[in-house]
C-alpha positions as CSV (number, residue, x, y, z in Angstrom):
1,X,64.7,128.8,130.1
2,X,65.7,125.2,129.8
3,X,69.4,124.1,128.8
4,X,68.8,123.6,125.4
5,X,67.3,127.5,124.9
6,X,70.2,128.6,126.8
7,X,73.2,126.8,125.0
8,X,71.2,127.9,121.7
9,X,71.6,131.4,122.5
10,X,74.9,131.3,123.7
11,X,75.4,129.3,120.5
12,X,73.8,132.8,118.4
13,X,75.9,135.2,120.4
14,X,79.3,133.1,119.3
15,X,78.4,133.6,115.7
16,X,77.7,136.7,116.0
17,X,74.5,136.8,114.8
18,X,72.5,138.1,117.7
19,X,73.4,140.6,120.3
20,X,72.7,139.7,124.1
21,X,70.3,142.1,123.7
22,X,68.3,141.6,120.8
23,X,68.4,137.7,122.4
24,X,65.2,138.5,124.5
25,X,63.4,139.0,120.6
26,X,63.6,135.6,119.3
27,X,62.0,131.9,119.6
28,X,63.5,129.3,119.3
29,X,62.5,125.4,118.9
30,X,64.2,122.3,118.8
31,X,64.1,120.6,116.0
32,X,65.7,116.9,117.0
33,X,69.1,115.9,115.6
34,X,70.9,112.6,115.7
35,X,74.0,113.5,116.7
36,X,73.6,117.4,116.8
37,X,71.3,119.9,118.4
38,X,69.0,121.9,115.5
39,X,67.0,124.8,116.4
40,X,64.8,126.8,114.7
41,X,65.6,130.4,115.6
42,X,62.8,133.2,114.5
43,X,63.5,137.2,115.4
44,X,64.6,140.3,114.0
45,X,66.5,138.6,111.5
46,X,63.9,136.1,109.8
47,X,63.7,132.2,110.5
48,X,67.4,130.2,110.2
49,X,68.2,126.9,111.0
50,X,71.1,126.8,114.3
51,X,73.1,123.5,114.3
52,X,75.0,122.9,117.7
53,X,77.4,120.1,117.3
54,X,77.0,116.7,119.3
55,X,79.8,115.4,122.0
56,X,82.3,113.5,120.8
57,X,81.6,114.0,117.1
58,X,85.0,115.8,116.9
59,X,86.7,112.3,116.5
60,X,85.1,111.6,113.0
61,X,84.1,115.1,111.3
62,X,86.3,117.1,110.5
63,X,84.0,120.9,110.8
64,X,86.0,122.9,108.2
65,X,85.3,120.6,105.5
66,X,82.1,120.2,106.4
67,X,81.8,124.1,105.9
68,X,83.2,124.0,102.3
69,X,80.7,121.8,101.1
70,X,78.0,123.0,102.9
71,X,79.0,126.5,100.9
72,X,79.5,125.0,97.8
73,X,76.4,123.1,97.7
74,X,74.5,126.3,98.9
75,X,76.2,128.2,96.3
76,X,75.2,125.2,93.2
77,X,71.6,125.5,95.2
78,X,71.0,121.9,96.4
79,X,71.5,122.7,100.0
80,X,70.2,126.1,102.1
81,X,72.5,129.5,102.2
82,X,75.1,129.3,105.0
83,X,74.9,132.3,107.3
84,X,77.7,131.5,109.9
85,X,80.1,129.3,111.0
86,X,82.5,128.7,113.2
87,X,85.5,125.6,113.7
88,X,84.1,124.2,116.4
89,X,80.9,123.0,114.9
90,X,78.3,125.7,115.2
91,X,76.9,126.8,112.0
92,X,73.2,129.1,110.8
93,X,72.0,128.9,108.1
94,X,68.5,130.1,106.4
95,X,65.5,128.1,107.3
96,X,63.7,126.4,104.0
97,X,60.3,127.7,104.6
98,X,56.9,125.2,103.7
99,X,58.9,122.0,103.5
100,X,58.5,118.6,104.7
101,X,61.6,116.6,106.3
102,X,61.1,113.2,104.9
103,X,61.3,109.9,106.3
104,X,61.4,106.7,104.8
105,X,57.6,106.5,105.3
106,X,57.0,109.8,103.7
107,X,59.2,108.6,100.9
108,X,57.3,105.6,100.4
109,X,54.3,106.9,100.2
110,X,55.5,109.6,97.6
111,X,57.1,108.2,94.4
112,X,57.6,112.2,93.1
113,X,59.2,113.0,96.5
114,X,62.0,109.9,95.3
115,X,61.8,111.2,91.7
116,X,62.9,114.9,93.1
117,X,65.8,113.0,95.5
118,X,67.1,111.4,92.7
119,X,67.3,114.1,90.3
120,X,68.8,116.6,93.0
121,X,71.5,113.8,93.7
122,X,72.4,114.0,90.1
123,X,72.1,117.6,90.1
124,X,74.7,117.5,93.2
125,X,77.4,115.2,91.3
126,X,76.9,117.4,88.5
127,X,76.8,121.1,89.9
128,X,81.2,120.8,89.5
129,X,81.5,121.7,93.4
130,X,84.9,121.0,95.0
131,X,84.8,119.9,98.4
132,X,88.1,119.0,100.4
133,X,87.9,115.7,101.7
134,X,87.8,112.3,99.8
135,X,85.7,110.3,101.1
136,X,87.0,106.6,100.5
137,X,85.3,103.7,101.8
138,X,87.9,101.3,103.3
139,X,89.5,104.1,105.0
140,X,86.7,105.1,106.7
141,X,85.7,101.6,107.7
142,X,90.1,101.9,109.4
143,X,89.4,105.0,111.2
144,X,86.2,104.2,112.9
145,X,87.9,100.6,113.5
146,X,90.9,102.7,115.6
147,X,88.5,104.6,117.2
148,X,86.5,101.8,118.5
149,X,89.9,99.9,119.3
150,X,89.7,102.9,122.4
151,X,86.4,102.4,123.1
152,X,84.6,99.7,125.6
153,X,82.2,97.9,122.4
154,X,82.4,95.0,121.0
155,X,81.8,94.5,117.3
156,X,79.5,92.4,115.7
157,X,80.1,88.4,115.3
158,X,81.8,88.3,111.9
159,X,82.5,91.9,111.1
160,X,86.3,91.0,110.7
161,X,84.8,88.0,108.0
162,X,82.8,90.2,106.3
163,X,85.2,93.1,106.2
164,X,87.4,90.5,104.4
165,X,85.0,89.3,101.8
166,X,84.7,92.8,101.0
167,X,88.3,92.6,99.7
168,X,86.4,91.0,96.6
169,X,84.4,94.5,96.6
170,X,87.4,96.9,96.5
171,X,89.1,94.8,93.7
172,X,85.8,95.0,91.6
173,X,85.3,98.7,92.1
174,X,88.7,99.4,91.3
175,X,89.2,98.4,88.2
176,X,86.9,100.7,86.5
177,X,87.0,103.9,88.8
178,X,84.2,106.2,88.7
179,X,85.8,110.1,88.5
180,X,84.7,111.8,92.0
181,X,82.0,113.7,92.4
182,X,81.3,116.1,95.3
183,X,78.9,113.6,96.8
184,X,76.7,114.1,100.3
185,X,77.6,110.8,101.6
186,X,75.2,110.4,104.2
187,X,71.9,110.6,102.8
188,X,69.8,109.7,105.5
189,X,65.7,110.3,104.4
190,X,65.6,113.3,107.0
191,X,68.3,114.6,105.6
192,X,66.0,115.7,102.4
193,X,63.9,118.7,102.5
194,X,60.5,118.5,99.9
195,X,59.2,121.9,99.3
196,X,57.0,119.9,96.4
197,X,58.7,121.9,93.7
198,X,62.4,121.1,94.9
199,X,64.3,118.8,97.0
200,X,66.8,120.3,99.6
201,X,69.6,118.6,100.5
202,X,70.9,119.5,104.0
203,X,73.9,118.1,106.7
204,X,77.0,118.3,105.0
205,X,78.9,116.4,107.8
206,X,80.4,113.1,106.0
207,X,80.6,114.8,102.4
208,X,83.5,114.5,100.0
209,X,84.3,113.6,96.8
210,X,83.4,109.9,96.3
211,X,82.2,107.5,93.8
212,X,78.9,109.4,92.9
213,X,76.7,105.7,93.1
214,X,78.0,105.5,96.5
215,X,74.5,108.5,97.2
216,X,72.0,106.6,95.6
217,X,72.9,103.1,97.2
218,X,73.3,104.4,100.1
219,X,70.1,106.3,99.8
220,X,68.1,103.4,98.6
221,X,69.2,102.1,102.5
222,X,68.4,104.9,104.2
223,X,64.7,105.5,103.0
224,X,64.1,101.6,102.8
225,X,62.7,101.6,99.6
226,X,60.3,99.1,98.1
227,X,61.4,97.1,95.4
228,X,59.0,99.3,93.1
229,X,60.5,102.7,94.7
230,X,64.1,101.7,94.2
231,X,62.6,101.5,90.0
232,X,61.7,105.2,90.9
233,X,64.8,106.3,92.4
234,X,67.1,104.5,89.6
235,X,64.9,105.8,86.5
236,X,64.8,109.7,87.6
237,X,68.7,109.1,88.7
238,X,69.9,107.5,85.5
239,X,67.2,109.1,82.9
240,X,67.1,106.3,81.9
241,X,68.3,102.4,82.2
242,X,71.4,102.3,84.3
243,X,74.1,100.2,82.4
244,X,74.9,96.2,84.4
245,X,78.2,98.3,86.2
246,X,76.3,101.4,86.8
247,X,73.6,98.8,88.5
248,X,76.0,96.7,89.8
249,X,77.8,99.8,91.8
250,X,74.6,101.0,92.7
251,X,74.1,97.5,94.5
252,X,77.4,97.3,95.9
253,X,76.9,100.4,97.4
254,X,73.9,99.1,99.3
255,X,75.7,96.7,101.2
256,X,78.6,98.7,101.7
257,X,77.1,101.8,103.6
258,X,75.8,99.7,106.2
259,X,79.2,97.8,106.3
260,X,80.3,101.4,107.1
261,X,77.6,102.7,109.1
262,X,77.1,99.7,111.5
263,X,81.0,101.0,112.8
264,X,79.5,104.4,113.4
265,X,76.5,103.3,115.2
266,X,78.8,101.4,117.5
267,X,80.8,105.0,117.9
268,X,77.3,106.4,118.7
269,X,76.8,103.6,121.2
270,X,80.0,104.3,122.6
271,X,79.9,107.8,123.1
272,X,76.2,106.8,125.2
273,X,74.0,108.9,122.4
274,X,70.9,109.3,123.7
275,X,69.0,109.6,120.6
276,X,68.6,106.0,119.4
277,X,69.2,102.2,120.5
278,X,72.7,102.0,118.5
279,X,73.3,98.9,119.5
280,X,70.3,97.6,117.8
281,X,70.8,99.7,114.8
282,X,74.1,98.4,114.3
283,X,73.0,95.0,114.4
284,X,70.4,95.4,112.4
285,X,73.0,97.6,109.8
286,X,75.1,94.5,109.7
287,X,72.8,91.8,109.2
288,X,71.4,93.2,106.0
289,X,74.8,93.6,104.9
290,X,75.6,90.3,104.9
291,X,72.4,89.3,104.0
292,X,72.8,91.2,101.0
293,X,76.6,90.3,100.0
294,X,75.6,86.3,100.5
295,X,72.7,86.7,98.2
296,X,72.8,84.9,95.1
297,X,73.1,87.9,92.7
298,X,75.5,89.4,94.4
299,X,78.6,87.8,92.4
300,X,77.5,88.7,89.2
301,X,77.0,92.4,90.6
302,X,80.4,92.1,91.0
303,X,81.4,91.0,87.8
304,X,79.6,93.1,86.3
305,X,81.2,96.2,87.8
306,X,85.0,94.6,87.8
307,X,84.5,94.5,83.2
308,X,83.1,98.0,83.2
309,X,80.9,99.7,80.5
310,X,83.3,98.6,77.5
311,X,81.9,94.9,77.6
């Protein structure tokens, strides 16, 4: 039995979900995981999804809220049922049977797989699910900043600049507040589960009530969508034409997750995560962000968004 088999069913006996003895009458296969450990676990009990959580992630996710929303959004039926949980991380839940995991290639290629995202993301800010964090931009980008301030990593050559200009981006966004929505936050490609009739939506580790255009920006990034897919994404998102704040969020949004994200993938980097090349995927986060917030439309994005839908 190799490590991972055996922390998986110490992991199953913790939750209380399987006996030491009924241990011997199960599978179990890795699955991958970023920053977590996800098994597939088949026995007695039918197929469920284990999640073991990574070292170090205790310093940015707080587990019990992540529990809440991973409830609630079970309960509105964007995300799977939630079997078990525990504080420290560990969490079953039921396995969503004849689905792909998607990838931004899989997206890509499949215009109703972005369709289905879109409309499960609206589906999510509409289900009226109450999750206990708010998840707010600039304070986000101050905590990862004090945690990197203990950590040996250097940020990026003019992070601190950028992070500035962005004051320009908080005025703009809050002058005509969007009301929170319990939003996913982090919605990487894999993190979308295509059954071809329905799109899960699984990992509720970053969620909170946010600015719901905060998802589909941020999603846009994360699959690296074509030009003609992001068209997909906004029409099924929208129903229709977004309005020149609703776009100009949208594209705000865009540069700002990987403003945010380039900090954690320097945490990542940090912490000596095996599961990527973080440095390169920081730098690579924070050089289409300021491409992005230097490009010519940019401004008027953020004018557009600073008048609001009364102009």
């Amino acid at each position: 039995m190799n490590l991972d088999q055996e922390d998986a069913r110490l992991a199953l006996q913790a939750l209380n979900f399987y006996t030491a003895g009924d241990l011997a009458n199960i599978s179990i296969e890795r699955l991958g995981g970023t920053t977590n450990r996800v098994f597939l676990v088949a026995g007695p009990r039918g197929r469920h999804v284990l999640r073991i959580p990574g070292q170090g992630t205790e310093e940015y996710i707080n587990r019990r809220v992540e529990a809440i929303a991973a409830r609630a959004t079970s309960d509105a039926g964007i995300s799977p049922k939630v079997i078990a949980s525990a504080e420290n991380g560990l969490m079953i839940s039921e396995a969503v049977e004849n689905c792909v995991t998607m990838t931004p290639v899989k997206f890509n290629s499949s215009p109703q797989s972005i369709a289905r995202a879109g409309a499960t993301m609206r589906a999510l800010h509409r289900s009226g699910a109450v999750f206990d964090f708010r998840f707010e931009l600039f304070s986000m980008i101050d905590d990862y900043l004090r945690v990197l301030s203990t950590k040996d990593v250097a940020l990026p050559e003019g992070y601190h600049q950028a992070l500035a200009s962005a004051e320009s981006v908080r005025r703009a966004l809050s002058a005509h507040p969007l009301p929170l929505k319990p939003c996913h936050c982090d919605p990487l490609a894999e993190n979308f589960l295509d059954t071809a009739d329905r799109m899960w939506i699984v990992d509720w580790e970053y969620s909170g009530m946010n600015d719901p255009l905060w998802d589909v920006g941020d999603f846009a990034v994360e699959a690296e969508l074509t030009e003609e897919n992001e068209k997909v994404l906004i029409g099924a998102y929208f129903e229709g034409a977004p309005t020149p704040a609703e776009m100009g969020r949208y594209v705000i949004y865009k540069a700002m997750c990987d403003l945010l994200w380039t900090l954690w993938g320097l945490i990542q980097l940090a912490n000596k995560n095996p599961a990527d090349d973080f440095e390169a995927y920081a730098q690579k986060r924070f050089g289409r962000c300021r491409k992005l917030m230097e490009s010519a439309g940019f401004p008027e994005h953020l004018r557009n968004v600073a008048k609001g839908d009364w102009q």
